[in-house]
PDBQT receptor file of N, H, CA, C and O in Angstrom, charges set to zero:
ATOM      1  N   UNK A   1       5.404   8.180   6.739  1.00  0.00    +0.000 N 
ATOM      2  CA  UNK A   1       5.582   6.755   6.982  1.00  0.00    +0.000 C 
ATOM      3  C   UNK A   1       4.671   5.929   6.070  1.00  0.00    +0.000 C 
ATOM      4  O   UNK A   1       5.110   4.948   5.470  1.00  0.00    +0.000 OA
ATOM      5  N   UNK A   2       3.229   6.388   5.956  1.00  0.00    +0.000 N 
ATOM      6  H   UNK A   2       2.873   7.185   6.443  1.00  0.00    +0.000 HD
ATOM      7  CA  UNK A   2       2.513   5.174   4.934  1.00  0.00    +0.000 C 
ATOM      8  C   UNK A   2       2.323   5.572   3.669  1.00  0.00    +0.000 C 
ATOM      9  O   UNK A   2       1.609   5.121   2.774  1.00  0.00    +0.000 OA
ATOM     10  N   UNK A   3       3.344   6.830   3.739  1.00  0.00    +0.000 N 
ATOM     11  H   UNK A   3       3.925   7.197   4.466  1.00  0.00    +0.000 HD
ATOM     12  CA  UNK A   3       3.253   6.995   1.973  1.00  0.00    +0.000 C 
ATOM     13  C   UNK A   3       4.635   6.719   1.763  1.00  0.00    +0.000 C 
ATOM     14  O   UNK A   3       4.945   6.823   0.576  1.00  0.00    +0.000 OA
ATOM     15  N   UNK A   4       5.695   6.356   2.631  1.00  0.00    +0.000 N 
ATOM     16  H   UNK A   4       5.443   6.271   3.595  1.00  0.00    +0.000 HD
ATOM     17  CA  UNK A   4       6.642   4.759   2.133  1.00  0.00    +0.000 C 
ATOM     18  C   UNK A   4       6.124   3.833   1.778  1.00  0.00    +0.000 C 
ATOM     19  O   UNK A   4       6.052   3.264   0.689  1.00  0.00    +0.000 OA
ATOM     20  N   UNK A   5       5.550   3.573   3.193  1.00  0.00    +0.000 N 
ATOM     21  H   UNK A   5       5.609   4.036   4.078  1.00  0.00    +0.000 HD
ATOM     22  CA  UNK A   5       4.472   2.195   2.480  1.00  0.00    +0.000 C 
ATOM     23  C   UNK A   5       4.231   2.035   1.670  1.00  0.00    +0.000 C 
ATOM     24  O   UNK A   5       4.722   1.016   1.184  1.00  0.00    +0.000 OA
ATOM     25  N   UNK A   6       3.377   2.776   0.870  1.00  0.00    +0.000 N 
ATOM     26  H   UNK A   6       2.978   3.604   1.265  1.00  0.00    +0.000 HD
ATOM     27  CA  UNK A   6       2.741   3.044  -0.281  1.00  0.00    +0.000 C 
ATOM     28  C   UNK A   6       3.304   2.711  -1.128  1.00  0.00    +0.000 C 
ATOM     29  O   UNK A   6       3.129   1.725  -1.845  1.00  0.00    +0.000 OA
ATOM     30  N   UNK A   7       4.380   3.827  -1.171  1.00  0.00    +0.000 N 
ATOM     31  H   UNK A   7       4.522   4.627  -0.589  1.00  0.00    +0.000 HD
ATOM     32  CA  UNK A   7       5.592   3.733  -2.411  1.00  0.00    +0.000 C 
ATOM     33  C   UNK A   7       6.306   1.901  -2.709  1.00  0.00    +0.000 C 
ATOM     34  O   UNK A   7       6.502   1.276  -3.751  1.00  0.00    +0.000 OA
ATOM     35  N   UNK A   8       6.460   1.644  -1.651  1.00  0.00    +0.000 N 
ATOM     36  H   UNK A   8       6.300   2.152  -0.804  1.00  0.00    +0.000 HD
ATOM     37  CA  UNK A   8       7.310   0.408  -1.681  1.00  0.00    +0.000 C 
ATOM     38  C   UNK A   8       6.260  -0.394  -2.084  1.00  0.00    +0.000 C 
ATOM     39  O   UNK A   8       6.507  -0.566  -3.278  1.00  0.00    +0.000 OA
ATOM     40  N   UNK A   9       5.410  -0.893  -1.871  1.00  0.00    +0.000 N 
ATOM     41  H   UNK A   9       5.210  -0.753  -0.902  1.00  0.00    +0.000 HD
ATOM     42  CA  UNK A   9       4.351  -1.542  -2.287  1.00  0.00    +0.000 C 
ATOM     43  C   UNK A   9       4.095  -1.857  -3.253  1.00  0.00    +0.000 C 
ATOM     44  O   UNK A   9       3.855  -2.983  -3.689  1.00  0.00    +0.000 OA
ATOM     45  N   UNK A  10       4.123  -0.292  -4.017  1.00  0.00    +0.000 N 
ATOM     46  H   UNK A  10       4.318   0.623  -3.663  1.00  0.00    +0.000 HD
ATOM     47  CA  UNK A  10       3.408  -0.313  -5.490  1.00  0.00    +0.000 C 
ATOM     48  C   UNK A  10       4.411  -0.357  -6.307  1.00  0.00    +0.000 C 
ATOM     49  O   UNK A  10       4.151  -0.511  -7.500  1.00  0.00    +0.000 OA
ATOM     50  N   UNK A  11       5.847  -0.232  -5.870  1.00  0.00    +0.000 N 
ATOM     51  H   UNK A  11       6.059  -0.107  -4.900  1.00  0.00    +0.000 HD
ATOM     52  CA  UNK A  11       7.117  -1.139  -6.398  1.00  0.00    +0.000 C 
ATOM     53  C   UNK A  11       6.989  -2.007  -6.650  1.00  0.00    +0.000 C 
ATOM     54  O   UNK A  11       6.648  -2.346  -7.783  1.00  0.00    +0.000 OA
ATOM     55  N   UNK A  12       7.273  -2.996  -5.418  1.00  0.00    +0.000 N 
ATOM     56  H   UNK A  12       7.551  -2.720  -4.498  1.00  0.00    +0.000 HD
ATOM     57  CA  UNK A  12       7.078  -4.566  -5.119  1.00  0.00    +0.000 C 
ATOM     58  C   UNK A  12       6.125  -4.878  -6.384  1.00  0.00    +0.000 C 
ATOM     59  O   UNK A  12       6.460  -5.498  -7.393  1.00  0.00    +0.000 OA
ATOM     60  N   UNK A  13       4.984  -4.367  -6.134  1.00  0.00    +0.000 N 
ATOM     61  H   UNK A  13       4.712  -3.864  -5.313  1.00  0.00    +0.000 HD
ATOM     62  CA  UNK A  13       3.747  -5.001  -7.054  1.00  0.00    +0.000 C 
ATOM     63  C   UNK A  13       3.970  -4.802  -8.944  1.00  0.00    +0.000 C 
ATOM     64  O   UNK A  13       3.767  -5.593  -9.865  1.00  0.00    +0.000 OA
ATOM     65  N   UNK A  14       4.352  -3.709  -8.922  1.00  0.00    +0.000 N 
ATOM     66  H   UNK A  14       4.517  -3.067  -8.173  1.00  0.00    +0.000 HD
ATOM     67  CA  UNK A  14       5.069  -3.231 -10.616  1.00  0.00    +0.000 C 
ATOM     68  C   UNK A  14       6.147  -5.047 -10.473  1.00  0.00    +0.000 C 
ATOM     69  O   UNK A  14       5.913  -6.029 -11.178  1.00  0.00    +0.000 OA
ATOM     70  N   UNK A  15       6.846  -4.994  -9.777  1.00  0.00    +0.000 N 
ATOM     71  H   UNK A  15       7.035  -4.196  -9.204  1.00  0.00    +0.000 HD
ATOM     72  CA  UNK A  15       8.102  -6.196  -9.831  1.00  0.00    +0.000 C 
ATOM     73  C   UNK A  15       7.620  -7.394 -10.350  1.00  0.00    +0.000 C 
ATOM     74  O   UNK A  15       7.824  -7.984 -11.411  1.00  0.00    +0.000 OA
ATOM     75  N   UNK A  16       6.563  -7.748  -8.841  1.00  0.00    +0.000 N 
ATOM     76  H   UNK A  16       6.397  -7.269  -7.979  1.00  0.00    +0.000 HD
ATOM     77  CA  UNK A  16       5.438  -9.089  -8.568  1.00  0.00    +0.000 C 
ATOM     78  C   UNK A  16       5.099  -9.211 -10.251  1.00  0.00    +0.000 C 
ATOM     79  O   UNK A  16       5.306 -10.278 -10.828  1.00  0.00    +0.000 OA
ATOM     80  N   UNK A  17       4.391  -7.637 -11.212  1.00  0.00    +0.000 N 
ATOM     81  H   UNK A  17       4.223  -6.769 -10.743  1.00  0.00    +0.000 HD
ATOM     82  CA  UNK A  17       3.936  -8.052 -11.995  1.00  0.00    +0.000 C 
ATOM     83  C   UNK A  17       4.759  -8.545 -13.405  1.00  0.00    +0.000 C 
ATOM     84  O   UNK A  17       4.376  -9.165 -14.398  1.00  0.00    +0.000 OA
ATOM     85  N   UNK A  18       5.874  -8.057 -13.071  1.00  0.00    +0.000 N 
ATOM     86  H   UNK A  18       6.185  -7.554 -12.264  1.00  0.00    +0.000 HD
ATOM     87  CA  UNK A  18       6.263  -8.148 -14.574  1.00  0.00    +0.000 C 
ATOM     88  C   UNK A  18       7.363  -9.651 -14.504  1.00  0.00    +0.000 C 
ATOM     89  O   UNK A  18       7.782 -10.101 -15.570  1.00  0.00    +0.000 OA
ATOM     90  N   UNK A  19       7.673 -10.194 -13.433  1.00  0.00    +0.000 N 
ATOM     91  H   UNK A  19       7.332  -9.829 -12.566  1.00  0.00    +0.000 HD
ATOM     92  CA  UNK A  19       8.137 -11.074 -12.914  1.00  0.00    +0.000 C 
ATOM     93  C   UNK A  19       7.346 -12.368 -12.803  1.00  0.00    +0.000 C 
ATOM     94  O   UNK A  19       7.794 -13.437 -13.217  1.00  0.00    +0.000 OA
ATOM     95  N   UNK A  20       6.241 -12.245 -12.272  1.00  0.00    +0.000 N 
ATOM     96  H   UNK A  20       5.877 -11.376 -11.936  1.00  0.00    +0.000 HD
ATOM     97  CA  UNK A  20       4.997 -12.897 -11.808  1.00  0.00    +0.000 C 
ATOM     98  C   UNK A  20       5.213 -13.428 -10.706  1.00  0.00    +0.000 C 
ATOM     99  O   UNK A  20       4.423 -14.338 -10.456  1.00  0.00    +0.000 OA
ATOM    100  N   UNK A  21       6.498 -13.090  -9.405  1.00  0.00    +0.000 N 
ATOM    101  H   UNK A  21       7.140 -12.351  -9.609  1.00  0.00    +0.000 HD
ATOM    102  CA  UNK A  21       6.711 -13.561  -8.036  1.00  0.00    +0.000 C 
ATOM    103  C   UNK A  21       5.960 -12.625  -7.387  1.00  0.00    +0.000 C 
ATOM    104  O   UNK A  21       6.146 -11.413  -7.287  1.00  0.00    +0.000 OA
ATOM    105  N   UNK A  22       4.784 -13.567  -6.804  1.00  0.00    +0.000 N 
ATOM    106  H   UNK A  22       4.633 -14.553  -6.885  1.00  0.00    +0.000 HD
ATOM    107  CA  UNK A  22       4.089 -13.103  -5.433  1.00  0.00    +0.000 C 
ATOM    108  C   UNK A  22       3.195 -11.570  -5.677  1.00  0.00    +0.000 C 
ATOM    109  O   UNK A  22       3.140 -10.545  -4.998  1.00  0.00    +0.000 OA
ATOM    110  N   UNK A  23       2.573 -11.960  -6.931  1.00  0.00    +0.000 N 
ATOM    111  H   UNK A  23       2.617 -12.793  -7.483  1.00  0.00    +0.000 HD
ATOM    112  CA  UNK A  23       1.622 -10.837  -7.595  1.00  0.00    +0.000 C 
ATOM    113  C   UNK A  23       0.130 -10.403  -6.601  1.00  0.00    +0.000 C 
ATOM    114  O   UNK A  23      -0.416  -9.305  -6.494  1.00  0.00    +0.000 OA
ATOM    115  N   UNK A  24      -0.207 -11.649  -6.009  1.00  0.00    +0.000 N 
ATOM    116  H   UNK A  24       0.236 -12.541  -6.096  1.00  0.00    +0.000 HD
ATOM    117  CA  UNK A  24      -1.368 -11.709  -5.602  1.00  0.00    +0.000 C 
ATOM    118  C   UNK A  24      -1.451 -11.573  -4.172  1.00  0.00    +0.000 C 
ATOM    119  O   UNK A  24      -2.497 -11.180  -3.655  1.00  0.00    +0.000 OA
ATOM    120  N   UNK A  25      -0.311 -11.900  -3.410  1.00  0.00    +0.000 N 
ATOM    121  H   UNK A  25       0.539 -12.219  -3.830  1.00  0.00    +0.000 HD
ATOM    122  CA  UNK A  25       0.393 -11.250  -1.969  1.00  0.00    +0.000 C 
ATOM    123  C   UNK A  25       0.259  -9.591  -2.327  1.00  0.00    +0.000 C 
ATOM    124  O   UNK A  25      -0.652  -8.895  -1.880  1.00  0.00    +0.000 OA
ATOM    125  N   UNK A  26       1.398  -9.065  -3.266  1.00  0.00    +0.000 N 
ATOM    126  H   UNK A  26       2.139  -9.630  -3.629  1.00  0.00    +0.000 HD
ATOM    127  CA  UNK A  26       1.803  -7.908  -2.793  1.00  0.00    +0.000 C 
ATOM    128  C   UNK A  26       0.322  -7.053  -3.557  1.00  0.00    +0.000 C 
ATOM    129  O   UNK A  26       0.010  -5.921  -3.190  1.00  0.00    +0.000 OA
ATOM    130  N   UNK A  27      -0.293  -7.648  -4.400  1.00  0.00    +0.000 N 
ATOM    131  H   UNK A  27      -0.040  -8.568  -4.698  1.00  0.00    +0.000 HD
ATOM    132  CA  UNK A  27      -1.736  -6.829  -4.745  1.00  0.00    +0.000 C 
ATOM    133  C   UNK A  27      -2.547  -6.832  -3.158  1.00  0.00    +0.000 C 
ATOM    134  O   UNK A  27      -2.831  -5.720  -2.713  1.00  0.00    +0.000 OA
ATOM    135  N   UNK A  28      -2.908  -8.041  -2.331  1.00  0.00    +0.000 N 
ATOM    136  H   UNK A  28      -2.678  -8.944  -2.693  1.00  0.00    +0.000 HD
ATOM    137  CA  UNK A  28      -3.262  -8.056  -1.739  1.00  0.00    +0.000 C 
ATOM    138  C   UNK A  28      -2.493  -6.850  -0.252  1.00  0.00    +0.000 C 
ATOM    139  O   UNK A  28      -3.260  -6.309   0.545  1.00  0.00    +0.000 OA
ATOM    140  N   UNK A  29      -1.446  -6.715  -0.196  1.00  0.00    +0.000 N 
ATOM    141  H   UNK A  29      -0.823  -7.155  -0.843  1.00  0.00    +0.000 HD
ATOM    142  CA  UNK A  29      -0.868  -5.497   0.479  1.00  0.00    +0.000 C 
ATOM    143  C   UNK A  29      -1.079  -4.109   0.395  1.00  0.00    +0.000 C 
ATOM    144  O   UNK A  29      -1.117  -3.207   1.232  1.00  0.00    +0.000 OA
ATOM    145  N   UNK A  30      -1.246  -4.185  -1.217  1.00  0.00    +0.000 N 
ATOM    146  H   UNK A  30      -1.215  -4.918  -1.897  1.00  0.00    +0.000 HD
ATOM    147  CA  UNK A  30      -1.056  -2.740  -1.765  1.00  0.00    +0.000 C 
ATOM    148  C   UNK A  30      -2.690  -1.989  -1.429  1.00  0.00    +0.000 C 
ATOM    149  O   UNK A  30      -2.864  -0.771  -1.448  1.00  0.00    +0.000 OA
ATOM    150  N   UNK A  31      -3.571  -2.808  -1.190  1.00  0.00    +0.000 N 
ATOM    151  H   UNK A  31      -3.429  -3.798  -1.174  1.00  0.00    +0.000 HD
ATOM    152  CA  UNK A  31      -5.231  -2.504  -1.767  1.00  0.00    +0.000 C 
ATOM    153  C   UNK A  31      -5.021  -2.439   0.325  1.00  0.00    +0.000 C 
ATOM    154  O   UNK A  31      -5.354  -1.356   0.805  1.00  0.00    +0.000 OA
ATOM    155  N   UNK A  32      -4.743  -3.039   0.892  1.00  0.00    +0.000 N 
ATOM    156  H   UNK A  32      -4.473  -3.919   0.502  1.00  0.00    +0.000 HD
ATOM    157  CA  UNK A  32      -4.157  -2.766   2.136  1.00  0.00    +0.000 C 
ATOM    158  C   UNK A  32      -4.170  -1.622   2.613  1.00  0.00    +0.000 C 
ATOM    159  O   UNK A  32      -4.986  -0.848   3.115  1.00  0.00    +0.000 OA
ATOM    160  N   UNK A  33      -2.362  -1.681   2.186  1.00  0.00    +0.000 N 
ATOM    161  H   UNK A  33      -1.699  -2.309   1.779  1.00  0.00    +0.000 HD
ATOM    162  CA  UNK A  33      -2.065  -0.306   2.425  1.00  0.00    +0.000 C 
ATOM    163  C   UNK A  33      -2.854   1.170   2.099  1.00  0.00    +0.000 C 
ATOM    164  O   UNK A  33      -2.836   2.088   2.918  1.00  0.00    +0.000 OA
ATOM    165  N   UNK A  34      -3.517   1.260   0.849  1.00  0.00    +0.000 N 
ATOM    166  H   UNK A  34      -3.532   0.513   0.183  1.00  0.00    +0.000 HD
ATOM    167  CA  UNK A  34      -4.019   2.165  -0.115  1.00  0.00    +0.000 C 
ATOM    168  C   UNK A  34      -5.447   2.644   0.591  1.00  0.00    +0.000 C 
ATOM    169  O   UNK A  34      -5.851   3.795   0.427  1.00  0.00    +0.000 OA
ATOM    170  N   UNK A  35      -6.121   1.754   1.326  1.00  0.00    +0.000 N 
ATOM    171  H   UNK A  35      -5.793   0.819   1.459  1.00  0.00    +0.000 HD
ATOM    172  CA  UNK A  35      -6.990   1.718   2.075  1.00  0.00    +0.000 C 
ATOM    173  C   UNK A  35      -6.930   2.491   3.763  1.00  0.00    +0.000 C 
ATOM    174  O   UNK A  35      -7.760   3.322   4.130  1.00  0.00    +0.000 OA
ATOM    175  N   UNK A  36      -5.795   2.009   4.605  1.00  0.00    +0.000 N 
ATOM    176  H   UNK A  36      -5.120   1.334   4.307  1.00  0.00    +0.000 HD
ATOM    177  CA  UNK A  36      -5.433   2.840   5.646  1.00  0.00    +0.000 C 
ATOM    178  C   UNK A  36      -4.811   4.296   5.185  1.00  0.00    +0.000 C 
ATOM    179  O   UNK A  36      -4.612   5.144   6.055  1.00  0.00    +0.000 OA
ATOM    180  N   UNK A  37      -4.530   4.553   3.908  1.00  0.00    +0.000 N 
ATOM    181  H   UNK A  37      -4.692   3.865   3.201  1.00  0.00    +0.000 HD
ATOM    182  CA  UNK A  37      -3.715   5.650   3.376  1.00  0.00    +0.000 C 
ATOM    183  C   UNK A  37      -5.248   6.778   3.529  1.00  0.00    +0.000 C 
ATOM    184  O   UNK A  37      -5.196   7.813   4.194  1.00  0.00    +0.000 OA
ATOM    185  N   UNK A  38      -6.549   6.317   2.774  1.00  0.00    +0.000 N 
ATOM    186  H   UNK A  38      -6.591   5.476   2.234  1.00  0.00    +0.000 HD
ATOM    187  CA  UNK A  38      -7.834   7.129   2.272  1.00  0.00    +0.000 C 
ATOM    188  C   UNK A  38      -8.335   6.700   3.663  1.00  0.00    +0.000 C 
ATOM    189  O   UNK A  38      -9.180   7.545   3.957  1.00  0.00    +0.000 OA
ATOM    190  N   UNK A  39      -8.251   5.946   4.512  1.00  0.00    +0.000 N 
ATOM    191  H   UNK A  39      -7.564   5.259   4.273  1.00  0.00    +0.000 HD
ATOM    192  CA  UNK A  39      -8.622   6.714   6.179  1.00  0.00    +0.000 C 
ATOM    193  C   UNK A  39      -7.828   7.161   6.553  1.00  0.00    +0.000 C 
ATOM    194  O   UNK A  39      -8.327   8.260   6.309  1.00  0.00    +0.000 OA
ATOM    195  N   UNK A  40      -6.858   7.428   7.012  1.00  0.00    +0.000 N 
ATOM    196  H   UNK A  40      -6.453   6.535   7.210  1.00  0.00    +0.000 HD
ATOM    197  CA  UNK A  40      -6.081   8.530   7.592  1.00  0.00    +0.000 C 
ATOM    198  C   UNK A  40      -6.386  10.030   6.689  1.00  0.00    +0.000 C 
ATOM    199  O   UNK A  40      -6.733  11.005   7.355  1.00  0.00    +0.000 OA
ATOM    200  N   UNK A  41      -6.278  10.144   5.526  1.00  0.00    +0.000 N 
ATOM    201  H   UNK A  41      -5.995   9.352   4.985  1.00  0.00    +0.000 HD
ATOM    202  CA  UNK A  41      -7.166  11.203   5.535  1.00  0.00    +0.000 C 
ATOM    203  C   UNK A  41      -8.530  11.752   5.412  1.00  0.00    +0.000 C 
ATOM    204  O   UNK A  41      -8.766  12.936   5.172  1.00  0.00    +0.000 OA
ATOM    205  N   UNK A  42      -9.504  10.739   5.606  1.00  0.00    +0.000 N 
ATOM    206  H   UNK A  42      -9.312   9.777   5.801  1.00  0.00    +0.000 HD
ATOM    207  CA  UNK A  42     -10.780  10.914   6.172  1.00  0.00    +0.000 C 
ATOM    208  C   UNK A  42     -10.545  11.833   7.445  1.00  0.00    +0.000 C 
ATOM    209  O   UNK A  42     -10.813  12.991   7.766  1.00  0.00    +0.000 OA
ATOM    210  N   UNK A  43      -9.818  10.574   8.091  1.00  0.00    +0.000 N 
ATOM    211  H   UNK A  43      -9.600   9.634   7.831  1.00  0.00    +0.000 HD
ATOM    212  CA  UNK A  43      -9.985  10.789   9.609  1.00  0.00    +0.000 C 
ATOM    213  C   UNK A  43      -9.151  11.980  10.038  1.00  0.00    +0.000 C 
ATOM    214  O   UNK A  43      -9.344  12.312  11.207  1.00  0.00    +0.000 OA
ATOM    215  N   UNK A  44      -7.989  12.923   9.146  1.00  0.00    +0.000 N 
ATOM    216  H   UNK A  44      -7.831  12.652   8.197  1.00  0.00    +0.000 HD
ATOM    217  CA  UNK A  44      -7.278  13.990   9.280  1.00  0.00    +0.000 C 
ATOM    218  C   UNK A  44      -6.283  13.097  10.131  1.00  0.00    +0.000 C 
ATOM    219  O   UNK A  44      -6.302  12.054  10.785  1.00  0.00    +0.000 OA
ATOM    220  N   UNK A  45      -5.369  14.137   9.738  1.00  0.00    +0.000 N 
ATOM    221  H   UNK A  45      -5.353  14.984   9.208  1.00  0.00    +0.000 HD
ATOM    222  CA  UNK A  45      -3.666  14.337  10.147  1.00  0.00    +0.000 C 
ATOM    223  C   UNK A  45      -4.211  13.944  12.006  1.00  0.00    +0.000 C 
ATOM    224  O   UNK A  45      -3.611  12.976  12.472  1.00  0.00    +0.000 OA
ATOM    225  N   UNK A  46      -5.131  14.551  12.862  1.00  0.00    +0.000 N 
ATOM    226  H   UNK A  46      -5.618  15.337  12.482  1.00  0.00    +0.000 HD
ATOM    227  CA  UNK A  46      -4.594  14.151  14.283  1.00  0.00    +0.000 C 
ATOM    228  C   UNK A  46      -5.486  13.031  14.717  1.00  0.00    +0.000 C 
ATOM    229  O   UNK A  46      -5.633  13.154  15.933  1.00  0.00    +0.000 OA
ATOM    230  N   UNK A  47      -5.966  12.278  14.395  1.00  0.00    +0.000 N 
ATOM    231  H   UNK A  47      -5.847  12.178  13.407  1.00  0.00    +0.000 HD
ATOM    232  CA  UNK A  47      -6.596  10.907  14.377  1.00  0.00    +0.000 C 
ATOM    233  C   UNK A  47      -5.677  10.260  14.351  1.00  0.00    +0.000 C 
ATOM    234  O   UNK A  47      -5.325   9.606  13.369  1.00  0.00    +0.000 OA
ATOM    235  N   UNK A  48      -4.920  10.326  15.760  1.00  0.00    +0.000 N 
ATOM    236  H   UNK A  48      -5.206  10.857  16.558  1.00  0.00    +0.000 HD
ATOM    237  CA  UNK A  48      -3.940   8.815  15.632  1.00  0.00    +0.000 C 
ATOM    238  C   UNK A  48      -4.363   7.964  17.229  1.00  0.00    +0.000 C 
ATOM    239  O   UNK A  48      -4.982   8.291  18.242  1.00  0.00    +0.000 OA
ATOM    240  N   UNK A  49      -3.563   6.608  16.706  1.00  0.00    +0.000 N 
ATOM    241  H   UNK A  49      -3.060   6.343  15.883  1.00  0.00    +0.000 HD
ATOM    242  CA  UNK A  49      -3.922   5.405  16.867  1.00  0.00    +0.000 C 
ATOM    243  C   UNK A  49      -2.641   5.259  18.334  1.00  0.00    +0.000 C 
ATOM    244  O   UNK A  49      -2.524   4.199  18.949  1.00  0.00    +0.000 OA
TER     245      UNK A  49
């Protein structure tokens, strides 16, 4: 599930950039997302919420 996230994100943001719609939203998502991605595996696979 948040390595969809992920994926879609860092789409969006490739798009945001070469477009220049909503670069600084979807950067601001991606550093987000990318962030709960490197705790969940800190915290391992059964650390759920």
């Amino acid at each position: 599930m948040i390595n969809t996230l992920i994926s879609l994100l860092i789409l969006f943001w490739i798009v945001g950039l070469v477009s220049h719609i909503g670069g600084d939203f979807i950067h601001t998502l991606l550093v987000l997302a990318v962030s709960v991605f490197i705790f969940n595996i800190v915290m391992g696979r059964g650390a759920r919420v």
